[in-house]
Wavefront OBJ file of the C-alpha trace (Angstrom):
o trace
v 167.994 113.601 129.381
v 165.369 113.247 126.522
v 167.012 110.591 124.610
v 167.397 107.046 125.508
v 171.253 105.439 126.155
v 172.145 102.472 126.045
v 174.828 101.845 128.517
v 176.882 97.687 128.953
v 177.708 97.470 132.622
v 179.853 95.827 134.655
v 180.591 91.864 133.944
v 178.189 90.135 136.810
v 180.743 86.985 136.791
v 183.274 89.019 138.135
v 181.340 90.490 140.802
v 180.037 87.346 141.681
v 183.733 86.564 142.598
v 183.924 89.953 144.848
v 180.514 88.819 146.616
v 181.778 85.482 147.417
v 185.120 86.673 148.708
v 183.369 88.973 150.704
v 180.338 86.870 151.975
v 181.561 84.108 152.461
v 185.313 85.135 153.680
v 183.808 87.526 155.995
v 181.426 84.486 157.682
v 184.898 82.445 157.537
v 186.690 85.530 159.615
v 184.095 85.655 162.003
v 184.444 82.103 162.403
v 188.148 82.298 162.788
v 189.044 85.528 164.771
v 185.520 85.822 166.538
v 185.550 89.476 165.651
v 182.224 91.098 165.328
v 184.213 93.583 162.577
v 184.178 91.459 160.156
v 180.611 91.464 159.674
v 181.128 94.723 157.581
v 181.935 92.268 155.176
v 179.738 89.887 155.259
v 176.946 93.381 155.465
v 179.193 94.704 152.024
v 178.243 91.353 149.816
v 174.661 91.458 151.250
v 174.556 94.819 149.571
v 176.437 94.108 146.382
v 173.869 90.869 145.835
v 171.241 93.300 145.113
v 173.066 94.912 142.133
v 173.140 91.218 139.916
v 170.664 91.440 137.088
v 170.133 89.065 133.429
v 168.959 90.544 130.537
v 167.380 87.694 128.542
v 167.508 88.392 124.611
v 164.779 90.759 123.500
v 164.695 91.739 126.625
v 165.865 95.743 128.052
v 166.476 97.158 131.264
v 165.753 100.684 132.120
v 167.770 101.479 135.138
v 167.323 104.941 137.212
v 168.844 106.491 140.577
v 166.600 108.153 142.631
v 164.375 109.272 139.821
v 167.495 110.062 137.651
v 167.638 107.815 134.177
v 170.874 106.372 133.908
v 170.479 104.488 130.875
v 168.869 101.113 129.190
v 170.899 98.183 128.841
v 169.726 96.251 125.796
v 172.987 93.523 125.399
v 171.744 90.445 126.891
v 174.045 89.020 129.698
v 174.441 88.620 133.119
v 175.337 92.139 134.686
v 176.323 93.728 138.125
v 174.925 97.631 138.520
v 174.757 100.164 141.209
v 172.776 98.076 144.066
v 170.166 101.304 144.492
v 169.738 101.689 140.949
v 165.541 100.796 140.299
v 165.190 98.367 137.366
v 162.746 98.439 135.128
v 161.997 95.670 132.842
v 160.591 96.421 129.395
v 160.125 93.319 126.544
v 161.849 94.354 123.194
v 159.801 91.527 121.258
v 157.758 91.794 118.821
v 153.726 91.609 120.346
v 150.330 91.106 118.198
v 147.528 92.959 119.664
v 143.747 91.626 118.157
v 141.037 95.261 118.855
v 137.689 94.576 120.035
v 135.193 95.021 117.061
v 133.849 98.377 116.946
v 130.857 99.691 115.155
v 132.251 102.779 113.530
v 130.290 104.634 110.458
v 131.510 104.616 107.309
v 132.172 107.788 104.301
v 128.835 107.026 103.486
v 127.335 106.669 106.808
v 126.530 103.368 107.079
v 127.154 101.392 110.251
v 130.278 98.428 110.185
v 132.138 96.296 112.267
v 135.596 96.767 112.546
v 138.765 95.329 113.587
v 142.296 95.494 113.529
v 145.271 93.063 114.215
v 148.636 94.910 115.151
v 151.409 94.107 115.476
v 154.330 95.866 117.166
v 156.844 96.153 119.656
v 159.395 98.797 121.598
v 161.845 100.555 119.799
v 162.971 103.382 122.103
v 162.731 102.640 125.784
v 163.103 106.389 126.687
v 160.133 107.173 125.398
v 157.670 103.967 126.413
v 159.410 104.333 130.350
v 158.703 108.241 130.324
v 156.559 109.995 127.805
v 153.364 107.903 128.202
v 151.850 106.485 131.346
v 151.404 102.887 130.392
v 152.721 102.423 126.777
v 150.631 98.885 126.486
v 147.279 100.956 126.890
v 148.642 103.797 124.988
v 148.727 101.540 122.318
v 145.663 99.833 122.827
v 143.792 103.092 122.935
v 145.376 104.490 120.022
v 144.884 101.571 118.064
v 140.989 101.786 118.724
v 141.004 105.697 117.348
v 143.271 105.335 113.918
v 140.921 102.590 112.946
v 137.570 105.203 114.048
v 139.764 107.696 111.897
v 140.095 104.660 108.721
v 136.553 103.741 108.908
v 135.413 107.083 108.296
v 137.530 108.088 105.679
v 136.722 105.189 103.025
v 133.245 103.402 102.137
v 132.760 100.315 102.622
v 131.950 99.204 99.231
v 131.099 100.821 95.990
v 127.269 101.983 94.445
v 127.673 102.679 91.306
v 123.900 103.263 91.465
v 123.942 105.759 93.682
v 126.815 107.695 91.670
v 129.748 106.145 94.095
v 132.705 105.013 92.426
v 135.672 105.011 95.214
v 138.632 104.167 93.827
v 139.862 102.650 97.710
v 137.401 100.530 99.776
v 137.433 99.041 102.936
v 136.336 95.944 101.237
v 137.842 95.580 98.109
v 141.094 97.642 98.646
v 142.592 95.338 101.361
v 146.505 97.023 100.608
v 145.896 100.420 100.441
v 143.531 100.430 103.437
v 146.446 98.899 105.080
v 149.138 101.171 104.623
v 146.849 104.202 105.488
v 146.692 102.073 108.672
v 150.381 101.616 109.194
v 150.834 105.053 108.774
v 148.274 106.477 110.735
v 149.556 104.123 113.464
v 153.142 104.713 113.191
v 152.327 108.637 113.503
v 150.111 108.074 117.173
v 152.704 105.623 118.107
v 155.795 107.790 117.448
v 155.426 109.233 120.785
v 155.449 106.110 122.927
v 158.759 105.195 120.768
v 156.473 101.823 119.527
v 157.385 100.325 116.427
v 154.533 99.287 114.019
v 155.906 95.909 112.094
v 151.835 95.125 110.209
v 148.578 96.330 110.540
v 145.620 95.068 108.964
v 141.606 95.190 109.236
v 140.837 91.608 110.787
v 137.412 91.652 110.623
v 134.956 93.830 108.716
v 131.355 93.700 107.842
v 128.265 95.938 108.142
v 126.594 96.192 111.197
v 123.871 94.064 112.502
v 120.550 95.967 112.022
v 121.648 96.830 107.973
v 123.336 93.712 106.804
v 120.306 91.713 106.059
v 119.244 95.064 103.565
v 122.646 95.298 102.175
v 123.046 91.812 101.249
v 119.430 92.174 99.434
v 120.906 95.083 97.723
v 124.298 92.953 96.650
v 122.265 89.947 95.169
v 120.232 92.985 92.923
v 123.082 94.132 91.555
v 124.420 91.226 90.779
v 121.103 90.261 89.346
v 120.943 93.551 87.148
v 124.899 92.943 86.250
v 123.693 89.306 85.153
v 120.953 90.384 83.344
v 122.730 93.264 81.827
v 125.159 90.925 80.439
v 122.547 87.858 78.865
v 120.301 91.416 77.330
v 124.065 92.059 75.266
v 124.253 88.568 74.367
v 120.669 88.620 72.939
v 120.937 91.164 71.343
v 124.401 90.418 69.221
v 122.516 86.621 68.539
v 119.295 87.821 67.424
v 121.411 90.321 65.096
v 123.338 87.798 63.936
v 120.197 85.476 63.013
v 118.630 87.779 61.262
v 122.296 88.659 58.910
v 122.511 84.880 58.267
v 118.940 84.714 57.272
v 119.524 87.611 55.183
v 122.462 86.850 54.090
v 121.422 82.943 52.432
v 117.968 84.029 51.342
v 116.806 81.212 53.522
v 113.505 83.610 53.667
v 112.105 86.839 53.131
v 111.194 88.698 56.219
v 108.759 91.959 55.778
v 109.466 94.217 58.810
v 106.278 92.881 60.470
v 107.218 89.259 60.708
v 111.157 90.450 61.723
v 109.694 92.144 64.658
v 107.701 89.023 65.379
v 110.845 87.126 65.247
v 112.913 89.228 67.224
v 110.004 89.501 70.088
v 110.421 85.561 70.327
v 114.365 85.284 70.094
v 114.217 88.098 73.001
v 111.804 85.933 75.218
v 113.521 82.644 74.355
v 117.305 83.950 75.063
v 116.239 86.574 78.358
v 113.902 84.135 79.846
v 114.732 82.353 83.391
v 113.015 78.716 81.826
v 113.367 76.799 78.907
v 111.195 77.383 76.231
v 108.235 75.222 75.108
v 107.783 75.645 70.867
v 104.945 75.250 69.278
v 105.340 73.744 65.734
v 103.421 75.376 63.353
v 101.858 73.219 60.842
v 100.276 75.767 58.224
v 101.662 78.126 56.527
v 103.562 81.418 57.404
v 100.321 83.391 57.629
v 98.731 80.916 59.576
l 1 2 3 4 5 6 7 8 9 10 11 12 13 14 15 16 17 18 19 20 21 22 23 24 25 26 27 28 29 30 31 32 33 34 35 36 37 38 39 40 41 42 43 44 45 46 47 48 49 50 51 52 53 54 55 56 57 58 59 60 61 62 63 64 65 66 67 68 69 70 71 72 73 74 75 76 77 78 79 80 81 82 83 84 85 86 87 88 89 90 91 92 93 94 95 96 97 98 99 100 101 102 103 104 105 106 107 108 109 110 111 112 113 114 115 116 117 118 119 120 121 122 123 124 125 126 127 128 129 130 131 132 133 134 135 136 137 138 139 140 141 142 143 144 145 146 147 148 149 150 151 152 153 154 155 156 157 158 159 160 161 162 163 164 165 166 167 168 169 170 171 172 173 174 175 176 177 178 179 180 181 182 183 184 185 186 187 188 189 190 191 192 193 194 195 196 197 198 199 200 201 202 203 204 205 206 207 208 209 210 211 212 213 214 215 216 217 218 219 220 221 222 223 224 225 226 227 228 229 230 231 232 233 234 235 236 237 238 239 240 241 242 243 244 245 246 247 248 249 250 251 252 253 254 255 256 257 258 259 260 261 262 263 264 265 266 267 268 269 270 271 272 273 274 275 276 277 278 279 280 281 282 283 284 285 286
């Protein structure tokens, strides 16, 4: 038997009628006849008590005979079974399992904090009874080495200064990093017969003795970005000055006092503080 069965036993409500009759009416014989036989009977229900199980909803059975697996009973009820059959409860609800943080390396190399949140629960009860030793830890375990795996395989942001353009981050790429985690998950988990419902990073950020140098290095590039952007701007107003100037002969520029002019637009539009003119009085010479 490799395969799990599901099997519906036999209705515990009638059985409960068998054990009374023969409890009870075997006490009432003894009573009656003062025959010592009759405690067979009352010996027969004590033995066919031990065979009444409930399966709650969600809830399985795993039921074997001295070592033998006689099948999994799923349907949720109240049941009667062979009194020397071991029963094995397993949960078929759905659990959420939160990893420790791990500091795993990145495809760059750099050091992060990592975490998962799983959730899943036990879709063949063959398999999580038999093939693995404790299917909770199996899981736990295997959690903690497909998110190793992740980690390594993406960065955990993009440098574009460094000539690193990822298309998938462990940052920025929340979905796909996901699914790679599902997958990898569902593949290590196959084995226990564990379903994988979500999984999903939980917590992520660089490690303790680099994040106070990456965060520097995420304000500069923002800076540059900034300043990239107000340098563009600058440049397409200090253009368009000197075409309107042009343009309405307001005055005649040489290429001296245009360079002049542009050299003061460029501090007056990059600069980080408001400018303070000075109002010149003479003439354009002086």
């Amino acid at each position: 038997m490799k395969e799990e069965k599901i099997i519906v036993p036999a209705n515990g409500y009638l059985m409960l009628l068998v054990f009374l009759i023969l409890f009870f009416g075997g006490i009432g014989a003894i009573v009656a006849f003062r025959s010592p036989w009759f405690g067979f009977s009352v010996f027969a229900g004590l033995i066919v008590a031990f065979g009444f199980l409930m399966v709650q909803p969600n809830n399985s059975r795993v039921l074997l005979l001295f070592g033998k697996y006689i099948g999994t009973i799923k349907r949720n009820g109240f049941y009667w079974v062979n009194p020397f059959y071991t029963k094995t409860k397993i949960s078929l609800r759905a659990s959420n399992f939160d990893s420790e943080r791990l500091k795993v390396n990145d495809k760059l190399g750099n050091p992060v904090m990592i975490s998962t949140i799983l959730v899943w629960r036990v879709q063949n009860t063959y398999k999580a009874a038999f093939d693995v030793d404790n299917y909770e830890n199996f899981v736990r375990v295997q959690t903690d080495a497909a998110v190793r795996k992740l980690a390594s395989m993406y960065p955990y942001d993009n440098f574009a200064d460094e000539g690193h353009t990822e298309d998938i981050t462990l940052r920025s790429s929340v979905n796909e990093v996901s699914e790679a985690l599902e997958k990898e998950l569902e593949e290590r988990l196959a084995i226990a017969g564990i379903e994988v419902l979500e999984a999903r990073i939980g917590y992520l950020a660089y490690a303790q003795e680099i994040a106070s140098a990456m965060l520097k290095r995420q304000q500069a590039t923002a800076i540059v970005a900034a300043r990239h952007k107000i340098v563009e701007g600058a440049v397409s107003m200090v253009e368009m000055a000197l075409a309107e100037l042009s343009k309405k002969k307001v005055v005649e520029l040489d290429d001296e006092r245009k360079a002049a002019m542009v050299s003061n637009l460029m501090v007056i539009l990059c600069g980080d503080k408001d400018a303070s003119p000075i109002v010149n009085a003479g003439t354009l010479n002086h």
